[in-house]
C-alpha positions in Angstrom: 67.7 -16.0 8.9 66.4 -12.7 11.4 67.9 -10.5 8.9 64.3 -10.1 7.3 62.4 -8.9 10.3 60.7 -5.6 10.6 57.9 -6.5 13.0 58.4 -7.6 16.4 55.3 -8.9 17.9 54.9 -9.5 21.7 52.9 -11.4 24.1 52.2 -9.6 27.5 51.2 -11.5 30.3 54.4 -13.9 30.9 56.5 -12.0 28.2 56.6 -8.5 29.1 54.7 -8.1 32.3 55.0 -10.6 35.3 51.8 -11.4 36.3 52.2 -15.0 38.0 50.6 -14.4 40.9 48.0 -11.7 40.0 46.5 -14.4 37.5 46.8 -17.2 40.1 45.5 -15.1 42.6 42.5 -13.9 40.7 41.6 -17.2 39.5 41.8 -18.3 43.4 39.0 -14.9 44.0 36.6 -17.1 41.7 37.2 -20.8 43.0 36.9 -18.8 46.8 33.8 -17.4 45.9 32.4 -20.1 43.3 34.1 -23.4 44.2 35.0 -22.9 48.0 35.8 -26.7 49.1 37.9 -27.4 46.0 41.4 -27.7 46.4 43.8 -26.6 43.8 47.0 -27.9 43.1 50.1 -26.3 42.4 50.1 -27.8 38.9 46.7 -26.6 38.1 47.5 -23.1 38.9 50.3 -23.0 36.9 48.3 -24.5 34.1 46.5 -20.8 34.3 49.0 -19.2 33.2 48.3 -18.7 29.2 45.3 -19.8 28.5 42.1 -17.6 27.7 40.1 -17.3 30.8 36.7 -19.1 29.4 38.7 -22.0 28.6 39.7 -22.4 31.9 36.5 -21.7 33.3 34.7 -23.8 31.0 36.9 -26.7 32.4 36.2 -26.2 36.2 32.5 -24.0 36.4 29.1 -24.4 35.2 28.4 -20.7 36.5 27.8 -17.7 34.7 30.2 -17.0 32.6 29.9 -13.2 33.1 29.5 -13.7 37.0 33.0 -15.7 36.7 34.7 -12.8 34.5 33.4 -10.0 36.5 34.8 -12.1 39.5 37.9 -12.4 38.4 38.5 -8.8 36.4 37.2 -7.0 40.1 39.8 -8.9 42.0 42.4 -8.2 39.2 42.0 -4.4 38.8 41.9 -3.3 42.0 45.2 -5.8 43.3 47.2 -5.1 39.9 49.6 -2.2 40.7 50.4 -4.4 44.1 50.5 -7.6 42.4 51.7 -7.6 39.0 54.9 -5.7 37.6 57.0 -5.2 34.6 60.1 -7.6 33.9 63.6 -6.2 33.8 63.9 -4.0 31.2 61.1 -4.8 29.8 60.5 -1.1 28.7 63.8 -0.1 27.8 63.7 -3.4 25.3 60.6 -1.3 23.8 62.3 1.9 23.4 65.5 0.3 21.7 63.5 -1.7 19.0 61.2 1.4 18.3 64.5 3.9 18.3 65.8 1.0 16.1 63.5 1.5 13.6 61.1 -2.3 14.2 57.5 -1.7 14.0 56.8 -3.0 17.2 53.0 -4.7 18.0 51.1 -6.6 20.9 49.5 -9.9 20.7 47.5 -11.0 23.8 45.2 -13.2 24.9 43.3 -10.4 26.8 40.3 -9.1 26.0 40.6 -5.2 24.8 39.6 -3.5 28.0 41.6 -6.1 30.3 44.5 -5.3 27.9 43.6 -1.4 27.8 43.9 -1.6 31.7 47.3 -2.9 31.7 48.9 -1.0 29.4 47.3 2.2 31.0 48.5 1.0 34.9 52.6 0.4 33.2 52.1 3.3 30.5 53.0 0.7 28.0 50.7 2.1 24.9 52.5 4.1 23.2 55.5 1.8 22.5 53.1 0.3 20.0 52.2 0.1 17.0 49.1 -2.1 16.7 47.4 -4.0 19.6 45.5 -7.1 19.1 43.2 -8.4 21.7 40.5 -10.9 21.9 38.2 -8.7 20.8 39.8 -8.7 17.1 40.0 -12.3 16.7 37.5 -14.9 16.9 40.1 -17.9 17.7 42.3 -16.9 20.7 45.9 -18.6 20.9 47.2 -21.5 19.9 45.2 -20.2 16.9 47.3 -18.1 14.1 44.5 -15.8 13.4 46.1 -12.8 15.6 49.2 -13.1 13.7 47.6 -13.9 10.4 45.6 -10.5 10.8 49.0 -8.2 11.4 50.3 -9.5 8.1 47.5 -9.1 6.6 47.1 -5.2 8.2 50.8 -4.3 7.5 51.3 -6.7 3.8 54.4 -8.7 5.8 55.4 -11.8 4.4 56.6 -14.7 7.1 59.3 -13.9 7.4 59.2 -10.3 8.1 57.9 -11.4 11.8 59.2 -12.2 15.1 56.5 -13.5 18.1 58.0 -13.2 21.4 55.8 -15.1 23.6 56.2 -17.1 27.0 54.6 -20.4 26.3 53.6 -23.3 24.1 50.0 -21.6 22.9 52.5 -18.8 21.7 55.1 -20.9 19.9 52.1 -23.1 18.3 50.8 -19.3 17.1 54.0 -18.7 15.7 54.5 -21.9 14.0 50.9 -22.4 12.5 51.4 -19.0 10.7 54.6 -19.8 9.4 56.7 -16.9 11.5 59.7 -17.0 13.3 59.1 -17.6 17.1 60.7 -17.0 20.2 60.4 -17.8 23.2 61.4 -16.4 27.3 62.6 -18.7 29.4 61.7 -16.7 32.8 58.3 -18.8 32.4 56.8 -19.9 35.7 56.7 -23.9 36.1 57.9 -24.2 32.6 61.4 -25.1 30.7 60.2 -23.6 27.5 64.1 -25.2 25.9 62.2 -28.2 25.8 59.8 -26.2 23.2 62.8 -25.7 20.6 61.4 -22.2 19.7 63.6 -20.3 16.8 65.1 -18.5 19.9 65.1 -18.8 23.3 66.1 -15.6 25.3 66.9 -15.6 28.8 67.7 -12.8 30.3 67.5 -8.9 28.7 69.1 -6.0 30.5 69.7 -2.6 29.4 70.6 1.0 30.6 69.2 4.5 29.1 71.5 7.5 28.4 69.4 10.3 27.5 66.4 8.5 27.3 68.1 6.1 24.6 69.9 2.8 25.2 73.5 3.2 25.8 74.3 -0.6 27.2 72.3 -3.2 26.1 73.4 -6.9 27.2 71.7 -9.7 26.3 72.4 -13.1 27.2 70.6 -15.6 24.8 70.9 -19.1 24.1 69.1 -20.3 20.6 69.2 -23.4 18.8 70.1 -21.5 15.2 73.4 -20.2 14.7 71.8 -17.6 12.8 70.0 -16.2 16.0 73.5 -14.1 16.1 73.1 -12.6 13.0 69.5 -11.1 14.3 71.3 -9.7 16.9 74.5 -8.4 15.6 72.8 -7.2 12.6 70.6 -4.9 14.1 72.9 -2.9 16.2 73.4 -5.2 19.6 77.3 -5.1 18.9 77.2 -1.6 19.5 75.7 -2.5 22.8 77.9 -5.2 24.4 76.6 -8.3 22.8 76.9 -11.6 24.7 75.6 -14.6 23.1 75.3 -18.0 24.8 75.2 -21.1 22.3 73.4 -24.0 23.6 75.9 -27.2 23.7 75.5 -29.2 20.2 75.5 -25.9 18.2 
């Protein structure tokens, strides 16, 4: 099934970088300054986490929509070294797959300076390949366009394309364009098993030798027997494969 894939494609916020509270916290900044007297619940600010900020804003503000964004972006940049940080390995997975030969690409729901800033404060740029913002789509996630446009960039066909994403606007990405999907399940609030992606990875961790990986272990659980196959046939044998079938498999 994975033995077709060249391209992994990655979501950020969620996927690579945990930015839970930075997000919720930011969105707090503009409800403070905006909506002082309303009281959020803990299920709403969850519910921030994924979706495009206008949406949200949209839903809860009849402000300004650039007074809200400016609001929230101030708060963001000048608490996101203290606030957000990388998941485990979250690096190291991005200097295997590119040492591996994958053309490796980003797919966010940021806008292109939001997403420039991030990947500036981690140093995360150069791991890839092509970056594709808000700014290069007109319909954000759960819209396929984002995805649509890499294969359209590169010439891949479906199945020549992994999305790794954290939540059900990802997956329904993945699925509208017809590519295989996969989803984290470190995903605050959220059992994304219930989602049934292609693959369902739960844990990555990895050690560098000499600036290459030396031990990879990954723990994964997947509904598709041939979720193995991805992994074994792209080298993770040769870095201490462990593979967790979920019961029924």
């Amino acid at each position: 099934m994975f033995e077709t894939v060249t391209t992994i494609v990655f979501d950020l916020d969620g996927t690579l970088l945990n930015t839970d509270d930075l997000v919720i916290n930011s969105y707090r900044e503009v409800f403070k300054t905006y909506r002082p007297d309303y009281k959020l619940s803990k299920e709403e600010e969850i519910s921030f986490l994924g979706p495009t900020l206008k949406s949200m804003f949209l839903k809860y503000f009849n402000n300004d929509m650039d007074d809200l964004l400016n609001t929230y972006h101030d708060y963001a940049r000048k608490h996101t070294l203290e606030q957000a940080k990388l998941y485990p390995y979250a690096e190291e997975i991005l200097i295997y797959l590119r040492k591996k030969g994958y053309r490796v690409i980003l797919f966010t729901s940021r806008f292109k300076s939001s997403c420039e800033e991030m990947l500036s404060s981690f140093d995360l740029a150069k791991y890839f390949d092509m970056v594709v913002t808000l700014d290069e789509v007109k319909n954000p996630k759960p819209s396929p366009e984002g995805l649509e446009l890499i294969k359209k960039v590169y010439n891949l066909q479906n199945n020549q394309i992994i999305f790794i994403g954290d939540n059900k606007s990802d997956l329904d990405s993945g699925k509208s364009a017809h590519v295989y999907t996969s989803l984290v399940s470190w995903s605050k609030g959220r059992n994304n098993s219930l989602l049934n992606p292609d693959l369902l990875i739960n844990n990555f961790k990895n050690y560098c030798r000499n600036n290459n990986i030396s031990n990879l272990k990954v723990v994964a659980s997947s509904k598709n027997k041939n979720a193995i196959e991805f992994y074994r046939k792209n080298g993770f044998d040769d870095f201490n494969l462990t593979l967790t079938m979920n019961i029924g498999d």
